[in-house]
C-alpha positions as CSV (number, residue, x, y, z in Angstrom):
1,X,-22.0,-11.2,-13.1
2,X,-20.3,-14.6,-13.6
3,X,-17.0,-14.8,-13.5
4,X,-15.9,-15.2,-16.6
5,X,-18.0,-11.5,-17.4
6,X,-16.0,-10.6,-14.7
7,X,-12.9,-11.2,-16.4
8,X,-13.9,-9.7,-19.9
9,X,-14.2,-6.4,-18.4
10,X,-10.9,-6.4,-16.3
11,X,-9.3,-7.2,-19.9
12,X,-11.2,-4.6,-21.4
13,X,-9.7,-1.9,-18.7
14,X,-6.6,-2.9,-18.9
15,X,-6.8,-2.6,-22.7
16,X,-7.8,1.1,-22.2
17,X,-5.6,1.9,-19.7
18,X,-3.0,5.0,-20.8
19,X,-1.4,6.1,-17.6
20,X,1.8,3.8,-17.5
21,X,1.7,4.1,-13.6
22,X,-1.1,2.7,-13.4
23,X,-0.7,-0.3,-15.5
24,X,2.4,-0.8,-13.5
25,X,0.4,-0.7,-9.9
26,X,-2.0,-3.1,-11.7
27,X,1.1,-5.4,-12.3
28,X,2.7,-4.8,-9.1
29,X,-0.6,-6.1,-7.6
30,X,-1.4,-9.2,-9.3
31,X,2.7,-9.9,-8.7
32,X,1.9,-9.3,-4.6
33,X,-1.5,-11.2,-5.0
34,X,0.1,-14.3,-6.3
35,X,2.8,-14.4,-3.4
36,X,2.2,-16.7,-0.8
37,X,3.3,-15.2,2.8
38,X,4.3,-18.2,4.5
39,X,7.2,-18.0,2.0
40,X,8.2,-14.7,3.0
41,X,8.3,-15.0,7.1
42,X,11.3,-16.4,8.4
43,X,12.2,-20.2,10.4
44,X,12.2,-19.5,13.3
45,X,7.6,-17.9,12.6
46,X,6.9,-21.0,10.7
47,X,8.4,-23.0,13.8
48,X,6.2,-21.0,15.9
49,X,3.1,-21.1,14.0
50,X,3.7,-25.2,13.9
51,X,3.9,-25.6,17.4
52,X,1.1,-23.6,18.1
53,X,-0.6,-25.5,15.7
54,X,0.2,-29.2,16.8
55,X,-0.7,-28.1,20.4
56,X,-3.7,-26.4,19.0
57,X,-4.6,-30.0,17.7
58,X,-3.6,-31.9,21.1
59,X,-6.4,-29.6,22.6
60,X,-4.0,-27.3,24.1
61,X,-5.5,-23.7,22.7
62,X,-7.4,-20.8,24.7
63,X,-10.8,-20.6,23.7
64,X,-11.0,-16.6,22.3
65,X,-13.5,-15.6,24.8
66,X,-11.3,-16.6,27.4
67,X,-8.7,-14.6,25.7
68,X,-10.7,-11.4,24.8
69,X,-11.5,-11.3,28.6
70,X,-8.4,-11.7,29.3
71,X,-6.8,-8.6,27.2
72,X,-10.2,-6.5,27.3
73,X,-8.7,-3.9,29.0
74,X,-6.0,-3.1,26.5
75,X,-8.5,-3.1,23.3
């Protein structure tokens, strides 16, 4: 089913939706849907997730391996 099939039928069960609940959960989920997280966490994580990013691109990272063996134990 293409998409736009797809999007016929999601239309067509909304239209026949009569519990009010759950046509407000639909709503509440296509509201959280279209948030984007990165506006949500604060600075001083986007500071953080930056840095690790630039030193991710000077070469600096841990290869996950070397991490997964690292922190096996606790998993």
């Amino acid at each position: 089913m293409n998409i736009q099939a797809q999007k016929i039928e999601l239309v067509k069960m909304i239209l026949n939706i009569k519990d009010k609940n759950v046509l407000n959960n639909f709503i509440q989920l296509v509201k959280v849907s279209k948030e984007d997280w990165w506006d949500k966490i604060s600075d001083s994580e986007r500071v953080a997730i930056e840095e690790g990013l630039a030193e991710l691109d000077k070469g600096l990272g841990i290869p996950h391996k070397e991490v997964m063996k690292k922190y096996k134990k606790w998993l």
